[in-house]
C-alpha positions in Angstrom: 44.0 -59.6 107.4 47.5 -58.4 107.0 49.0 -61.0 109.8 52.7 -58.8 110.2 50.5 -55.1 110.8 47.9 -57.2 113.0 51.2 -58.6 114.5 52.6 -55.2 115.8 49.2 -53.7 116.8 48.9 -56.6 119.0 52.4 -55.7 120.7 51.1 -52.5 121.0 47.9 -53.5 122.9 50.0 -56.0 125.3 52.5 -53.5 126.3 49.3 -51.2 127.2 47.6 -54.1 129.5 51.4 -55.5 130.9 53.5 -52.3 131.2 56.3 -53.2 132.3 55.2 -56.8 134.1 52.2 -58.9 135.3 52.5 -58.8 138.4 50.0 -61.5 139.1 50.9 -64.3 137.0 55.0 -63.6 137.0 55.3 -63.7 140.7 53.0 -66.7 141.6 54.0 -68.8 138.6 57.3 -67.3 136.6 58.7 -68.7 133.9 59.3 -72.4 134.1 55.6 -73.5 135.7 53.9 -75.2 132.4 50.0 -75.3 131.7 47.4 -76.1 129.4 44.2 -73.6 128.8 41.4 -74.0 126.7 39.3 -71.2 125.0 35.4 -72.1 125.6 32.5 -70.7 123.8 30.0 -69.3 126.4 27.2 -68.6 123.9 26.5 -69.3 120.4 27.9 -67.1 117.1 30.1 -66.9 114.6 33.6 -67.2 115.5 36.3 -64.5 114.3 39.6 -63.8 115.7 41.2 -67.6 115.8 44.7 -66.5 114.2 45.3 -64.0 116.6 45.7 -66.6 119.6 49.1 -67.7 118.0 49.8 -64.0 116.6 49.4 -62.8 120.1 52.0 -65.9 122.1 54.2 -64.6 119.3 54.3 -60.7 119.9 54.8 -61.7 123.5 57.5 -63.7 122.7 56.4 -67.1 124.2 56.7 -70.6 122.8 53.4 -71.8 123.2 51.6 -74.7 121.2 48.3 -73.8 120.0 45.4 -76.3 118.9 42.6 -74.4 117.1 39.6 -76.3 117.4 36.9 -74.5 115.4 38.2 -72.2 112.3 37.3 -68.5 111.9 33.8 -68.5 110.0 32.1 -71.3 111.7 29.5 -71.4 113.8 30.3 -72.5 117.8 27.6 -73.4 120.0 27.7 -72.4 124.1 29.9 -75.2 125.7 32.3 -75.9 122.7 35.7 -75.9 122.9 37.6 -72.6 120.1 41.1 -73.7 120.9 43.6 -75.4 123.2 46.7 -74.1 124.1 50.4 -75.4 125.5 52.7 -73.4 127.5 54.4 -71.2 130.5 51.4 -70.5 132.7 52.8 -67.2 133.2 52.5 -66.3 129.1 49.0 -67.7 129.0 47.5 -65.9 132.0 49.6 -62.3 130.6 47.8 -62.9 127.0 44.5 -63.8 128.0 43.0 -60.3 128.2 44.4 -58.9 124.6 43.1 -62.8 122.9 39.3 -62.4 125.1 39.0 -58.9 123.8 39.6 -59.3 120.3 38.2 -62.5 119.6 35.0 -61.8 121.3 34.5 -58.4 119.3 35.4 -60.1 116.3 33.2 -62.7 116.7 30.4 -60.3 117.7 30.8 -58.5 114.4 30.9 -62.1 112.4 27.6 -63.1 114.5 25.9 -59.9 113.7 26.8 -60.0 110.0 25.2 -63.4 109.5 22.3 -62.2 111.6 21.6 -59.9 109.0 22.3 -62.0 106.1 19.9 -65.0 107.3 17.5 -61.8 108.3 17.2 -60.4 104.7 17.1 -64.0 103.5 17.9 -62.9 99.6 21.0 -64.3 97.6 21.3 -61.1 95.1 22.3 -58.6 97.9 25.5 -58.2 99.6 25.9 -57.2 103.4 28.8 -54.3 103.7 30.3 -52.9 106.4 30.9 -49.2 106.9 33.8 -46.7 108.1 31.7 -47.2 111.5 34.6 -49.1 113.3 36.6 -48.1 116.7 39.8 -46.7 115.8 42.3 -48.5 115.9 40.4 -51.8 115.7 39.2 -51.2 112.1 41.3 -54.4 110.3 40.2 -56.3 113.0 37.0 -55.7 112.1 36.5 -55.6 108.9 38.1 -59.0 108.8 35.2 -60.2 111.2 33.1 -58.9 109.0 34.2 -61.5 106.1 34.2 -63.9 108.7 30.1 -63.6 109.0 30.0 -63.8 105.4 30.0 -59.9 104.7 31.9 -58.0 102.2 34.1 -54.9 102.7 33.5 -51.2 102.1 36.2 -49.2 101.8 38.9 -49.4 104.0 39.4 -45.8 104.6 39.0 -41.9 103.1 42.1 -43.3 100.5 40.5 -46.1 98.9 38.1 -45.0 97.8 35.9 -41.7 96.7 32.8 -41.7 98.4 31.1 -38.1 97.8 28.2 -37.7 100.3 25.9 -34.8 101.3 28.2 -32.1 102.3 30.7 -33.0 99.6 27.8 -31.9 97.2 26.6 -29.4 98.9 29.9 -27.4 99.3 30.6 -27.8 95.4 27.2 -26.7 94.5 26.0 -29.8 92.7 26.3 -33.6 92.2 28.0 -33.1 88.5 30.4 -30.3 89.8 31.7 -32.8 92.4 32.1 -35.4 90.1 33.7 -33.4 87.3 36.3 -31.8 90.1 37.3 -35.7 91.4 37.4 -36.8 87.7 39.9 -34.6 86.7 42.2 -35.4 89.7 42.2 -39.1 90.2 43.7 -42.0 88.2 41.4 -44.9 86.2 41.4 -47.3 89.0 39.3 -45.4 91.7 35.9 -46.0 91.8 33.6 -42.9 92.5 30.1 -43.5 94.6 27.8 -40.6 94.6 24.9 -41.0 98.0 21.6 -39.7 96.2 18.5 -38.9 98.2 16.0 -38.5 95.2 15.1 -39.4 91.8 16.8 -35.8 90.5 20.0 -36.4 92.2 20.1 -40.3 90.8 19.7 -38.6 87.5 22.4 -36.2 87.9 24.9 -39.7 89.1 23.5 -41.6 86.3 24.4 -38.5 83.8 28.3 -38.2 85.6 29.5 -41.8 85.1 30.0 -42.3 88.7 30.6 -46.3 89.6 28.0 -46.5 92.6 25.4 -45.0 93.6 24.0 -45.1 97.1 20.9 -44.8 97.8 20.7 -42.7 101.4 17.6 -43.1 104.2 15.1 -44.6 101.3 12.3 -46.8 102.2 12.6 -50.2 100.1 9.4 -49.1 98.1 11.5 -45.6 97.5 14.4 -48.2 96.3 12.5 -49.5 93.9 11.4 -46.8 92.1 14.7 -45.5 92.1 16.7 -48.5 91.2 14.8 -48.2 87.5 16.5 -45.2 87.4 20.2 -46.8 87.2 21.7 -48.7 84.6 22.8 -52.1 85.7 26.4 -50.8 84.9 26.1 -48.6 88.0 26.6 -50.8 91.4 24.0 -49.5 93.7 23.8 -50.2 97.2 21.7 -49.1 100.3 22.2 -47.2 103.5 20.6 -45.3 106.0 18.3 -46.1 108.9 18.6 -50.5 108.0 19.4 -52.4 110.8 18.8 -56.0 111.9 15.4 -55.3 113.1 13.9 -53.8 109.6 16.6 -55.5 107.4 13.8 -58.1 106.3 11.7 -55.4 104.4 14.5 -54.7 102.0 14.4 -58.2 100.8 13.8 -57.9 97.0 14.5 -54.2 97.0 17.0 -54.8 94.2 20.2 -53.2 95.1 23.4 -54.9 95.1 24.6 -54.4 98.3 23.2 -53.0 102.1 25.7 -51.5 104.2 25.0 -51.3 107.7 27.2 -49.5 110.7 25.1 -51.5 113.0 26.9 -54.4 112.5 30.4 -52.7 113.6 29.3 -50.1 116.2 26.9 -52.2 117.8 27.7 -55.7 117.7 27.2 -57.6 121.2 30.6 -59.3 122.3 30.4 -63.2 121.9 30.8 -64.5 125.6 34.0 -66.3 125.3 36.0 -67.4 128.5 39.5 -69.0 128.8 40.2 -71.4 131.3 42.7 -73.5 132.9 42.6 -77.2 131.1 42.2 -79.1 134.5 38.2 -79.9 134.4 37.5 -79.0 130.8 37.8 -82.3 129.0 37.4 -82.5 125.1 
């Protein structure tokens, strides 16, 4: 996660919840009242987001001492303490919102990532994410998806070339969409084709794309097809998978799954922040 962008979107997102003051904790507390908060697990997860409690004290501008308790990655348990934090009362109670919000989506996304990876319960595939995220939150994320022990898709449209039903379909054919993007783009971008049957895995296979993606295919449809594809050519699945069929694709033999559901559906992680007085560690 690039910590200097994360940095000014979180500026962005305080000056959206402060405006121009909190007019709660500024007026009872101000500036000089010191505190001590901790950040308590409330269920158990993945937790995702740990970087961003300093990152966010520091786009607000306050000195505040931060003790992170259990690292990004790791699994938390309801009751145990994520952090402990140091600092004007006033600064804690303004940052609160922005820290819940992110770290609780975050470590939703981690949580539902290694879900699916202890669900399919097979070493040779890799769980990816998708372009499935909420704007603006999309390196947030896909960070929290590493963090459950995913891997990344592309980032964006840029990043990749990622030709997909229409994109065939409006250039008449799989090899005329290749041979147009081929002629355009440099050595170092990878080109996934999403193929629905065996013909159009042909057609991929003939065009030297990278990946191929096999679209809305039940695992015994993945198998057939998957003999079809050099081991060269990354293949990955997509389409219809989520955590509550992801165990029937064990053993399909694809290299990676992608799955949306992990981004655009992901439960929040119940996390609440609390004043230090009564919370012992």
């Amino acid at each position: 996660m690039n910590k200097l962008k994360a940095k000014k979107m979180i500026e962005s997102f305080l000056t959206e919840d402060i405006g121009s003051g909190d007019l709660s904790a500024e007026l009872v507390f101000g500036a000089q009242r010191l505190g001590t908060g901790v950040f308590l697990s409330k269920g158990d997860g993945i937790i995702a987001g740990t970087e961003l409690i300093s990152l966010t004290y520091e786009a607000y501008g306050a000195d505040v001492s931060v003790r992170v308790f259990k690292n990004d990655g790791e699994f938390v348990k309801k009751g145990d303490f994520i952090a402990e934090v140091e600092g004007s009362v006033a600064a804690l109670l303004s940052c609160e919102r922005v820290i819940l919000n992110l770290m609780q989506r975050m470590s939703g996304i981690a949580s539902a990532v290694y879900n699916a990876k202890k669900l399919l319960n097979d070493d040779t595939i890799r769980i990816c994410d998708t372009r499935k995220t909420l704007p603006g939150l999309r390196m947030f994320e896909k960070y929290a998806v590493t963090c459950g022990g995913g891997f990344n898709h592309r980032m964006g449209l840029y990043d990749g070339v990622m030709l997909k039903d229409n994109h065939i379909a409006f250039a008449g054919s799989v090899k005329n969409a290749v041979e147009l993007v081929r002629s355009k783009i440099g050595h170092m971008v990878k080109i996934e084709i999403e193929a629905e049957s065996a013909a159009q895995v042909r057609e991929a296979v003939e065009s030297g794309v990278d990946i191929i993606m096999l679209d809305n295919r039940t695992p015994d449809e993945i198998k057939e097809l998957v003999k079809l594809i050099p081991k060269n050519i990354i293949t990955e699945a997509s389409g219809g998978i989520s955590l509550e069929n992801i165990a029937d694709f064990k053993g399909c033999g694809v290299d990676y799954i992608s799955l949306g559901s992990v981004t655009h559906s992901a439960l929040p992680l119940d996390i609440s922040f609390n004043s230090r007085e009564g919370n012992k560690i």
